[in-house]
C-alpha positions as CSV (number, residue, x, y, z in Angstrom):
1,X,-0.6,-1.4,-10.0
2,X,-0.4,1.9,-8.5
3,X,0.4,0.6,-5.0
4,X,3.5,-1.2,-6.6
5,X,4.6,1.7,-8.8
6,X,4.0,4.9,-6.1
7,X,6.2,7.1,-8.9
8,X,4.1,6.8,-11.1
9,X,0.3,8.5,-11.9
10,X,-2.3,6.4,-12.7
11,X,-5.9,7.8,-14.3
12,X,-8.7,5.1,-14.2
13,X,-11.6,5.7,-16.6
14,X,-14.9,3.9,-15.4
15,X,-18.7,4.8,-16.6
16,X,-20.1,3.5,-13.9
17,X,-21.0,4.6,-10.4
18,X,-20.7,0.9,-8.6
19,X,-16.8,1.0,-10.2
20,X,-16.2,4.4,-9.8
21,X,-17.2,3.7,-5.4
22,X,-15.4,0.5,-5.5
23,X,-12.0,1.5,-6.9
24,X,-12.5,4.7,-4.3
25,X,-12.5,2.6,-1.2
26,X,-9.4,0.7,-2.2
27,X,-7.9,3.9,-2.9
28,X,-8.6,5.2,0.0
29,X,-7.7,1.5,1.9
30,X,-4.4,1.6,0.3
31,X,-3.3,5.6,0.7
32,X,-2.5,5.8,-2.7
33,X,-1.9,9.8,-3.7
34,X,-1.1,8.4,-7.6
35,X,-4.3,7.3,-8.7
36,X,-7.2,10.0,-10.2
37,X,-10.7,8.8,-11.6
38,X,-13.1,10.3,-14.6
39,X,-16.8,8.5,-14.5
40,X,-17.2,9.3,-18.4
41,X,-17.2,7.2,-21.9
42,X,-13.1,6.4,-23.1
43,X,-13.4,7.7,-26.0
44,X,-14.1,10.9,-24.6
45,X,-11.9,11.5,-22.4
46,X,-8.9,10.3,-25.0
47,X,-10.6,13.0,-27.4
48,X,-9.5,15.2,-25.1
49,X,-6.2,14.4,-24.1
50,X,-3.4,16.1,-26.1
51,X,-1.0,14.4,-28.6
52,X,2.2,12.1,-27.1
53,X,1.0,12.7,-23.5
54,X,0.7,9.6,-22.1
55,X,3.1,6.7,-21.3
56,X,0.7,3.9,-21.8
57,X,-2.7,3.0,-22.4
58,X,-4.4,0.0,-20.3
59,X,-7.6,-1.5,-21.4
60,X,-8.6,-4.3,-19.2
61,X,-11.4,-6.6,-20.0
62,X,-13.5,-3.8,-21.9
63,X,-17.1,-5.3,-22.2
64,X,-17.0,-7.5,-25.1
65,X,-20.4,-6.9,-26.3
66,X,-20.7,-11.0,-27.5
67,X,-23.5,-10.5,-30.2
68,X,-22.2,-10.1,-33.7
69,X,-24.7,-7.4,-34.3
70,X,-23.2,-5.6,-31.2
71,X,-19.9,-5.8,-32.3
72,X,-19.6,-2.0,-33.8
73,X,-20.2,-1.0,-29.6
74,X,-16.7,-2.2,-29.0
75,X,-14.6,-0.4,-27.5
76,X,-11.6,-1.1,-29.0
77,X,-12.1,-0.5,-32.9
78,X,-9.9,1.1,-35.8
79,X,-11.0,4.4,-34.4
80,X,-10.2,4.5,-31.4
81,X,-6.7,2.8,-32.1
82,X,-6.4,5.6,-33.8
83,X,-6.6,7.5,-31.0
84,X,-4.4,5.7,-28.8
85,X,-1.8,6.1,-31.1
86,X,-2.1,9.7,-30.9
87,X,-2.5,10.6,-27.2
88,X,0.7,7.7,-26.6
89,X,4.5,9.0,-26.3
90,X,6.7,7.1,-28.7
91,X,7.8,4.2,-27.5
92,X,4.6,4.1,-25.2
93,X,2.6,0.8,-24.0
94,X,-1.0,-0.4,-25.4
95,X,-2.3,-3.3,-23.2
96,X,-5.5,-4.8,-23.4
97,X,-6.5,-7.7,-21.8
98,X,-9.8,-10.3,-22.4
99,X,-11.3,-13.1,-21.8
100,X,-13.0,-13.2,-25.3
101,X,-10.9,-15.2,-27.5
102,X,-12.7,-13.3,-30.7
103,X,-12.5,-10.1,-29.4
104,X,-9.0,-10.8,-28.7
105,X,-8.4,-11.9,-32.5
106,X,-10.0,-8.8,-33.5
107,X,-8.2,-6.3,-31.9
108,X,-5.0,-8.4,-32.7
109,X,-6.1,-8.3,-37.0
110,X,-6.4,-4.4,-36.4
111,X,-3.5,-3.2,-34.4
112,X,-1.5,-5.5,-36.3
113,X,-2.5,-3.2,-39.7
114,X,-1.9,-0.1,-37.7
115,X,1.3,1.6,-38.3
116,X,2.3,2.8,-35.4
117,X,2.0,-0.1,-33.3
118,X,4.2,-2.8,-32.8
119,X,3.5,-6.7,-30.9
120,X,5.7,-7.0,-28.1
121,X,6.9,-10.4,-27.7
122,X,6.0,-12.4,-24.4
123,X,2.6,-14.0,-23.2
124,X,1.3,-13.3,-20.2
125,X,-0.6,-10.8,-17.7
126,X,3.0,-8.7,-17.1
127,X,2.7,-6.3,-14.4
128,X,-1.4,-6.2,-14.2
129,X,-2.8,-7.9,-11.4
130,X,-5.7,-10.6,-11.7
131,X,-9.2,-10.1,-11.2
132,X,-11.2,-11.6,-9.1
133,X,-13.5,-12.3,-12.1
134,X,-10.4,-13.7,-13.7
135,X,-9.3,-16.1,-11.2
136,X,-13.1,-17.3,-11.3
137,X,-13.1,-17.6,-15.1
138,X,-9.3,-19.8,-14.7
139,X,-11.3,-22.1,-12.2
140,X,-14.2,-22.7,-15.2
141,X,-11.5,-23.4,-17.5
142,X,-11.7,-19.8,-19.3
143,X,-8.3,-18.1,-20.4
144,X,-7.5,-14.9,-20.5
145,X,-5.7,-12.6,-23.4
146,X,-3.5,-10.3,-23.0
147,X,-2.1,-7.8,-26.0
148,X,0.4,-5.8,-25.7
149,X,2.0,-3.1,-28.2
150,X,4.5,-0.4,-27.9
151,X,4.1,2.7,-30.2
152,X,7.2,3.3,-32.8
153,X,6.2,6.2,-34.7
């Protein structure tokens, strides 16, 4: 994404170090000057972001944590909608993306209470690219989800 939209700055958010490396070396493959990386937990670095300051927010294919009793270690929660909304720019872009059809139906009950958030119409991945893991999950007959909201208030 940031090798097809140079103009714009992208900040990638990864806990891990194996992620962190990898997206590195295809930063560095690719010459890109747009992207930045923070190895932390989301939901601290949006704490710390100010209010309105981002164009959009990109969650894609957060773990789904698949146990019911795991659920509350979602990322994506009332919460931390909450804070999307807040850090976003009205008229800013909320996309997640999953392959968990329940996680999917989750996030889609909760935004859909939220205020500030409204669907935007249209199925599909949009502008983000596939994953590898993706493309393997399409050849075992998995689909993918992808949400996407724009902030109106």
């Amino acid at each position: 994404m940031a090798e097809a939209d140079p103009a714009r700055d992208y900040v990638g958010i990864e806990m891990y170090r194996t992620g962190i490396v990898k997206v590195l070396r295809a930063i560095e493959a690719g010459g890109l000057t747009n992207v930045r990386l923070i190895q932390a937990d989301a939901k601290n670095v949006l704490a710390s972001i100010g209010d309105g300051c981002l164009d959009a927010v990109l969650i894609f294919f957060p773990d789904p944590w698949p146990k019911a009793r795991h659920h509350k270690r979602r990322l994506v929660s009332a919460a931390f909608l909450g804070e999307i909304a807040r850090v976003l720019r009205g008229g800013g872009l909320f996309h997640m993306a999953t392959d968990w059809e329940n996680y999917a139906d989750e996030v889609a009950l909760i935004i859909g209470a939220h205020p500030d958030f409204v669907h935007i119409d249209g199925e599909g991945r949009g502008a983000r690219p596939m994953t590898k893991f993706e493309r393997r999950g399409h050849r075992l007959g998995h689909a993918s989800y992808d949400l996407r909201f724009t902030k109106v208030r």
